[in-house]
C-alpha positions as CSV (number, residue, x, y, z in Angstrom):
1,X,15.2,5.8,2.4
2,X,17.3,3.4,0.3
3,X,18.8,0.6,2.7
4,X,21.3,-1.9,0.8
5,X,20.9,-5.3,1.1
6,X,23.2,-8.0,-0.2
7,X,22.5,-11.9,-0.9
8,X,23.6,-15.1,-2.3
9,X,23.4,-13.8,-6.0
10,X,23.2,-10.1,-6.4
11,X,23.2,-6.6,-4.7
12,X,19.7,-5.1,-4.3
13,X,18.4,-2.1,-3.2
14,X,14.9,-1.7,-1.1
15,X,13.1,1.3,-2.0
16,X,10.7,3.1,0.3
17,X,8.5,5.7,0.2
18,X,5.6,5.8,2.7
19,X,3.6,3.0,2.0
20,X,5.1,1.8,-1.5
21,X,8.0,-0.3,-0.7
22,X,9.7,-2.7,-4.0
23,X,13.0,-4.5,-4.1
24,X,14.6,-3.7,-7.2
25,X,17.5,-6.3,-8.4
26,X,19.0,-6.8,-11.5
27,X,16.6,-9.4,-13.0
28,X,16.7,-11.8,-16.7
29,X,13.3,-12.9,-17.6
30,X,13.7,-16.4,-17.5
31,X,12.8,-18.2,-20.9
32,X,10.6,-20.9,-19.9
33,X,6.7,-22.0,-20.0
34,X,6.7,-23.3,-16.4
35,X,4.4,-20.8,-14.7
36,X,5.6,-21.6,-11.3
37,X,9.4,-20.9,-12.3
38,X,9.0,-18.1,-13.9
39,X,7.1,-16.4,-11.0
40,X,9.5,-17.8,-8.1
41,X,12.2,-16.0,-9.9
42,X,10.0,-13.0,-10.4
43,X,8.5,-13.0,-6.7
44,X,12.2,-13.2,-5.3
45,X,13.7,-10.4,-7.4
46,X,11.0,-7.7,-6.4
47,X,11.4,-8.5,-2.6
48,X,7.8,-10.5,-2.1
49,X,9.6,-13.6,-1.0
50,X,12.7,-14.0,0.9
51,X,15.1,-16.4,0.2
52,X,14.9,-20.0,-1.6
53,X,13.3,-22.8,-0.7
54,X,12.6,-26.3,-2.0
55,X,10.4,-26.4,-5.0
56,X,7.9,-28.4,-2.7
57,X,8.1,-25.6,0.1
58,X,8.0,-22.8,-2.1
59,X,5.4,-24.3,-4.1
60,X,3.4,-25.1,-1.3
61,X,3.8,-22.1,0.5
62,X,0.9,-19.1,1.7
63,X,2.4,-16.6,0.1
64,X,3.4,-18.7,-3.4
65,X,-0.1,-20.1,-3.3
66,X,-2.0,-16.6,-2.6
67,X,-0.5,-15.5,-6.1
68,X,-1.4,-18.6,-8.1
69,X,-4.2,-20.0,-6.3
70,X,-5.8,-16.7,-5.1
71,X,-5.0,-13.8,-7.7
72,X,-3.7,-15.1,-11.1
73,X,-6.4,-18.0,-10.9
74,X,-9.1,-15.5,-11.1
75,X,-7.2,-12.1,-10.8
76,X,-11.0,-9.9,-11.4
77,X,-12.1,-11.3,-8.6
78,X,-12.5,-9.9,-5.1
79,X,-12.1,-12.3,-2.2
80,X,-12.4,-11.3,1.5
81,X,-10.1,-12.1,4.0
82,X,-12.3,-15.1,5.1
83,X,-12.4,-16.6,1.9
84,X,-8.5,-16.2,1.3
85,X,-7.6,-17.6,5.0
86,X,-9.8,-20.7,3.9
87,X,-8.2,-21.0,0.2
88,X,-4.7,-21.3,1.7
89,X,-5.6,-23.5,4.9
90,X,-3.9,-20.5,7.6
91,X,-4.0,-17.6,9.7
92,X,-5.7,-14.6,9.0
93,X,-2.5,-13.0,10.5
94,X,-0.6,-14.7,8.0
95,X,-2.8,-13.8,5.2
96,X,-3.1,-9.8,6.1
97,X,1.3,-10.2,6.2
98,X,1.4,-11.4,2.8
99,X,-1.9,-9.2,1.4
100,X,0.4,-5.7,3.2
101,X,3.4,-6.6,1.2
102,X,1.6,-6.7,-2.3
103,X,-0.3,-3.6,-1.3
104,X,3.3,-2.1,-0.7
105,X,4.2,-3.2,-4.0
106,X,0.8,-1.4,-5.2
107,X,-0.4,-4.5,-7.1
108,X,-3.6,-5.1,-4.8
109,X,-7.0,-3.2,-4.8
110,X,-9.2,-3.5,-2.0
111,X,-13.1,-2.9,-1.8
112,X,-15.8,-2.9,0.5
113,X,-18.2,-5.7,0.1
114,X,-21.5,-6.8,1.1
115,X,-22.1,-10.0,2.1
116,X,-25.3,-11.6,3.1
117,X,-24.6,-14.5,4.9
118,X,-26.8,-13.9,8.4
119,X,-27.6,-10.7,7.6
120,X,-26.1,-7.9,6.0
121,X,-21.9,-7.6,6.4
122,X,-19.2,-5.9,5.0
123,X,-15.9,-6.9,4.7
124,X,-12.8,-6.1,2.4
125,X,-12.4,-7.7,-0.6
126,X,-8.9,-8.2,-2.2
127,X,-7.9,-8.3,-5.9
128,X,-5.4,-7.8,-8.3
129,X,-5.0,-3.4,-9.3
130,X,-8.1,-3.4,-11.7
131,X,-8.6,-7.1,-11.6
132,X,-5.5,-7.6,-14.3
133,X,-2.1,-8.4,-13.7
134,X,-0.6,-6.4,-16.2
135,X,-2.5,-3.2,-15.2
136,X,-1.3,-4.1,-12.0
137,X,2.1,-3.9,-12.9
138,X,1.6,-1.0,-14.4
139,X,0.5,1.1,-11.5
140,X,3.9,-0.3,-9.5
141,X,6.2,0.5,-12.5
142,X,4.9,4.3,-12.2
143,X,5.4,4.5,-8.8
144,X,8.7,3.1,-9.4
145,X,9.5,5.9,-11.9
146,X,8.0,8.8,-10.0
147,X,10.3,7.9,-6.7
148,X,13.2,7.5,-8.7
149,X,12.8,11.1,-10.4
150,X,12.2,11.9,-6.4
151,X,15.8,10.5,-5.4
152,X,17.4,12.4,-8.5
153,X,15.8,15.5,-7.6
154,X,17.6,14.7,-4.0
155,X,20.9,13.9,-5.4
156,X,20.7,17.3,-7.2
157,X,20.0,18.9,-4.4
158,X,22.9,17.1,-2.2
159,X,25.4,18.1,-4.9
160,X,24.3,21.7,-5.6
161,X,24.4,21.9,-1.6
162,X,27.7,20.2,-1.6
163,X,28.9,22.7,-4.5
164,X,28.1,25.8,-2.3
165,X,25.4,26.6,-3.9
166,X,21.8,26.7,-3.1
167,X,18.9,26.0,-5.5
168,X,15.4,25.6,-5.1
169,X,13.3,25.2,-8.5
170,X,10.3,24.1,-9.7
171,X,8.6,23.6,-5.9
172,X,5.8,24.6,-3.9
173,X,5.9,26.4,-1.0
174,X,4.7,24.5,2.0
175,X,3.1,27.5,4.0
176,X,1.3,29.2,1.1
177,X,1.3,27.1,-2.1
178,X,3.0,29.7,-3.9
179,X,5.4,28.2,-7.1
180,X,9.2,28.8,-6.3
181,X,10.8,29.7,-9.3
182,X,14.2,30.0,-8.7
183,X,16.6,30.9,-5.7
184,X,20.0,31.1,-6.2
185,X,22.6,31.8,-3.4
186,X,26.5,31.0,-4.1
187,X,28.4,30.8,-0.9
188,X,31.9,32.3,-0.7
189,X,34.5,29.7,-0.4
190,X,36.1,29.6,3.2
């Protein structure tokens, strides 16, 4: 499902697939060494935050401060929910919103952990995709690519449907696993 959303400063497009889910938006890398700038803009453009704020709000805000304070500070590092809700001084509600957007955005990794406090526990821990941003990125850029090649194999479908014609290549068959090669059926025009 694509659903269009317009705002202030450009058109952009929400892309979803089951559970990945990106805002894609035209974006220029801002030239800059301010760390804070550079990933408002960034945050903004793929959909993670919504709308602008103040510097001081945004700066101060759970999920701003989850990014810089939580995963780019030490981005190998797991940290349970606990330990996040703590960090950023609110909700564990709040915290598992802003943790299910990254993990839509396929940039977090989660892990059981044991923790001996009284006793044995596990909890989930939460880092950055391999404990590196890049790497992270990565991962989300893929899934970018392979959903887009999805949509164009859907748009080639709509217009060979469109056309008359209908074409199924390079597919699996659901029931048996069998390849489909290629079927090919022109209708007559009315």
């Amino acid at each position: 499902m694509v659903e269009r959303i317009q705002n202030d400063y450009m058109p952009t497009f929400n892309v979803i697939l089951m559970d990945f889910k990106i805002q894609i938006a035209e974006h220029r890398p801002k030239v800059s060494n301010n760390l804070d700038e550079i990933l408002e803009d960034f945050l903004l453009d793929i959909g993670y935050l919504s709308g602008r704020k103040s510097e001081e709000e945004l700066y101060d805000s759970v999920p701003f401060r989850l990014w810089t304070d939580c995963f780019l500070d030490k981005p190998e590092k797991f940290r349970t929910m606990d330990e996040l809700a703590v960090m950023l001084d609110t909700t564990k509600p709040t915290v598992y919103r802003h943790l299910n957007k990254l993990k839509a955005l396929q940039l977090l990794e989660e892990k059981e952990l044991t923790i001996e406090d009284d006793g044995e526990v596990t909890k989930k821990g939460y880092r950055l995709s391999q404990g590196d941003l890049l790497k992270a990125w990565h991962i989300t850029e893929l899934s970018v690519e392979s959903n887009l090649k999805r949509y164009r194999e859907t748009i080639e479908r709509i217009n060979s449907l469109s056309s008359g014609e209908k074409i199924i290549t390079g597919h699996t068959c659901p029931n048996c696993g069998e390849e489909i090669k290629k079927i090919k059926d022109t209708q007559e025009g009315d």
